[in-house]
C-alpha positions in Angstrom: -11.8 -30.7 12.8 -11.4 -28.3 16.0 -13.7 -26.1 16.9 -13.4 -23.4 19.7 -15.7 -25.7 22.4 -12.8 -28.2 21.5 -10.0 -26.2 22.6 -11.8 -24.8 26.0 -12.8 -28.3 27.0 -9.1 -29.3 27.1 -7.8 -26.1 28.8 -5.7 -24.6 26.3 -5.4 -21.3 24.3 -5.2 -21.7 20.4 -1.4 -21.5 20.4 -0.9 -24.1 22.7 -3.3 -26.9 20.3 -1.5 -25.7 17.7 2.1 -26.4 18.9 0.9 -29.7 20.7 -0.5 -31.0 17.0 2.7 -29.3 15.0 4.5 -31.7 17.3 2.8 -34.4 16.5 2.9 -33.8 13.2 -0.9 -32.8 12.6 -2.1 -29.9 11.2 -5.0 -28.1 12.8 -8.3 -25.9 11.4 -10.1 -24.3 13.7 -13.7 -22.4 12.1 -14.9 -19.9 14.1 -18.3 -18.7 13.3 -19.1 -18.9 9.1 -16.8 -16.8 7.8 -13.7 -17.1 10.1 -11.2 -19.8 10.1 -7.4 -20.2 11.5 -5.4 -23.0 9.8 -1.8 -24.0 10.5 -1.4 -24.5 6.9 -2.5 -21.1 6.2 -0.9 -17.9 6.6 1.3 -19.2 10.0 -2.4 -20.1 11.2 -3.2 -16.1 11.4 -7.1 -15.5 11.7 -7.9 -15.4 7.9 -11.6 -15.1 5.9 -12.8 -18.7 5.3 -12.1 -19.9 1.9 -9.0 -17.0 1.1 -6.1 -16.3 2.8 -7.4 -12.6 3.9 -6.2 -12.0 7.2 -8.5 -10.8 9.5 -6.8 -8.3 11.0 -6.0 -6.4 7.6 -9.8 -5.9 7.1 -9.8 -4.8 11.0 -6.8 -2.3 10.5 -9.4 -1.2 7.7 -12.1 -0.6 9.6 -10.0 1.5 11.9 -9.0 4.1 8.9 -12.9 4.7 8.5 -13.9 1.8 6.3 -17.1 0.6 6.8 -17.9 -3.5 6.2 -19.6 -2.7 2.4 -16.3 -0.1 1.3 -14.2 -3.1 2.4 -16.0 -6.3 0.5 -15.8 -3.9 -2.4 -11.8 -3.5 -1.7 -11.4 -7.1 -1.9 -13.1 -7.1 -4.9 -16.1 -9.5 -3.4 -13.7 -12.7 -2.1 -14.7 -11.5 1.5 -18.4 -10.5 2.5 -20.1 -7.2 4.3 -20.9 -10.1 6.8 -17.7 -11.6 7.0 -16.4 -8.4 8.2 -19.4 -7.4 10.6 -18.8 -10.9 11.9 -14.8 -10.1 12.3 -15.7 -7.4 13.8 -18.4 -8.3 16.3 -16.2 -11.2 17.6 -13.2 -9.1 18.6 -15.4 -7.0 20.0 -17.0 -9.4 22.2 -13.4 -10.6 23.1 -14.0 -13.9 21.5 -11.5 -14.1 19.2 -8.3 -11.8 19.1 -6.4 -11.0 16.1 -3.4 -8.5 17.0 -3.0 -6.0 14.4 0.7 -5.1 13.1 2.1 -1.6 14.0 4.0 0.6 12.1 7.5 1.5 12.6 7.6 5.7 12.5 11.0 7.1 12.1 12.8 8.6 15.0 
């Protein structure tokens, strides 16, 4: 098991571990606080809700269309937490973790 310490003390961005152990034919899971994880198993090792394959950065895109933390647990039908998502949300806020949220294509 990686954690974040892990992959500071060697230098390298998350990315970067994970190609280096795809290489070597090891799979990597990196937990990041209690509810977060990022697995190279799961989801193309996006930022997902430990225990589901939620990604992160759908609950976040959420959040921005004036969900708040409860409205979205409820969404998910309680396989993610109120906490969870305050965690989510307090990480990338701090800059801690970054989970890049897909745009929309508008027509021309």
């Amino acid at each position: 098991r990686l954690g974040v310490a892990d992959v500071r003390a060697f230098g390298l961005a998350w990315d970067d571990c994970e190609n280096l152990l795809g290489q070597l034919g090891y799979s990597a899971r990196i937990e990041i606080g209690k509810h977060l994880a990022a697995d190279t198993r799961v989801c193309r090792g996006r930022l997902i809700f430990t225990g589901t394959r939620i990604l992160v950065s759908d609950a976040l895109e959420l959040t921005k269309a004036g969900y708040n933390p409860e409205r979205i647990a409820r969404q998910y039908r309680g396989m993610i937490t109120a906490r969870g998502v305050r965690e989510a949300l307090a990480l990338t806020r701090r800059g801690i973790v970054r989970e890049i949220v897909a745009r929309t294509k508008t027509a021309a």
